[in-house]
C-alpha positions in Angstrom: 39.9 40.5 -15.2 41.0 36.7 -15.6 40.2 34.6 -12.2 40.5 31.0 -11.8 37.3 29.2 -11.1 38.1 25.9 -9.3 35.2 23.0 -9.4 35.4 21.5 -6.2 34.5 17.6 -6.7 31.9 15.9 -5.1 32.2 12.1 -3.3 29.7 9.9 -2.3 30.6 9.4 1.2 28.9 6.0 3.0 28.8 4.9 6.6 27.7 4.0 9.9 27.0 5.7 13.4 26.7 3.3 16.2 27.2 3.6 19.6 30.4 3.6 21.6 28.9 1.4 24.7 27.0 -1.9 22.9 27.9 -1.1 19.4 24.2 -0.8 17.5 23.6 1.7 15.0 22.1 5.2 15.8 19.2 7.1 13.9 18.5 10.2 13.1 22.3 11.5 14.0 22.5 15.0 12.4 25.1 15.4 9.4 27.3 18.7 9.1 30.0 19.5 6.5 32.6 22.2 7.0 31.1 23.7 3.2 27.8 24.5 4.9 26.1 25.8 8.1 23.5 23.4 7.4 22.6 19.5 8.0 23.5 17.4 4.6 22.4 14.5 6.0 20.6 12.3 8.6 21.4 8.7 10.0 18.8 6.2 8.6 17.6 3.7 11.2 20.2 1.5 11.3 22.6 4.0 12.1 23.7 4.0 8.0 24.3 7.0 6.5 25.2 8.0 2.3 26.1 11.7 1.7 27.4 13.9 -1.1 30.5 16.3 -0.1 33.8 17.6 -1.2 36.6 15.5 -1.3 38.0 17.7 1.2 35.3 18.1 3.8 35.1 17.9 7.4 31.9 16.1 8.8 30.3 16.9 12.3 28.0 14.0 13.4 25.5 15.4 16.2 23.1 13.7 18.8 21.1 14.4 21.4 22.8 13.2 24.8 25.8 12.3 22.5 29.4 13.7 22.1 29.4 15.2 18.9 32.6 13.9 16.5 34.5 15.2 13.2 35.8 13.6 10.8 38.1 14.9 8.4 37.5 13.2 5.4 41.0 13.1 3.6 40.0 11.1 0.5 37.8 8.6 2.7 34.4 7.5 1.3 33.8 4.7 4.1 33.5 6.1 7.6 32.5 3.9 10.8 31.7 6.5 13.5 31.4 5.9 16.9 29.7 8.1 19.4 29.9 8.1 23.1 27.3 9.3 25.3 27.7 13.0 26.4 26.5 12.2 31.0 26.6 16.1 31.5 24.8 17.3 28.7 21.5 16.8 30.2 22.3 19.3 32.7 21.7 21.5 30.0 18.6 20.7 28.9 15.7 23.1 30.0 12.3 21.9 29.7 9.6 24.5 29.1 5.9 23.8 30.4 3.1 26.0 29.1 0.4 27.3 31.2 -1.8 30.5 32.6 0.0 32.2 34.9 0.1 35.9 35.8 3.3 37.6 35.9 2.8 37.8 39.5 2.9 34.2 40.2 5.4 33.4 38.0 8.3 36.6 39.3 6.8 37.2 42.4 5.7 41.3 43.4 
């Protein structure tokens, strides 16, 4: 019943997210690693970012009305990440307005 246990080792991974059109750093971009389904991290407000993850992640950066991007880190701990805006992905917003309406108004007879 012998198994090998391997520690996977953690790097301090440091950067910045600015944008692809006039170059200033972006806030509150969304961190994801490949390791987890969650966010590890969020863009300060300069754009500057410091997170903890295997050496052998893959980081998505995510942004509202952005393109998201991955990054395969590959043994780097200093990342500059540029995002581009995403023009079509406000055709996919939906915004929701709350009010009284009967069921009748609101799908017809």
């Amino acid at each position: 019943m012998g198994g090998t246990v391997s520690a996977q080792t953690l790097i301090s991974v440091k950067g910045k997210v600015v944008d692809k059109s006039d170059g200033n750093g972006i806030p509150a971009v969304t961190i994801m690693a490949s390791t987890t389904t969650r966010a590890i991290g969020m863009t300060r407000d300069d754009g500057s970012f410091t997170v903890s993850v295997p050496d052998n992640a893959t980081l998505t950066f995510k942004y509202l009305n952005y393109k998201n991007v991955t990054v395969k880190l590959n043994g780097k701990n200093d990342l500059k990440v540029v995002m581009a805006e995403d023009r079509t992905s406000l055709e996919d917003i939906v915004v929701v307005g709350y009010a009284q309406k009967t069921k009748e108004t609101v799908m017809g007879r």
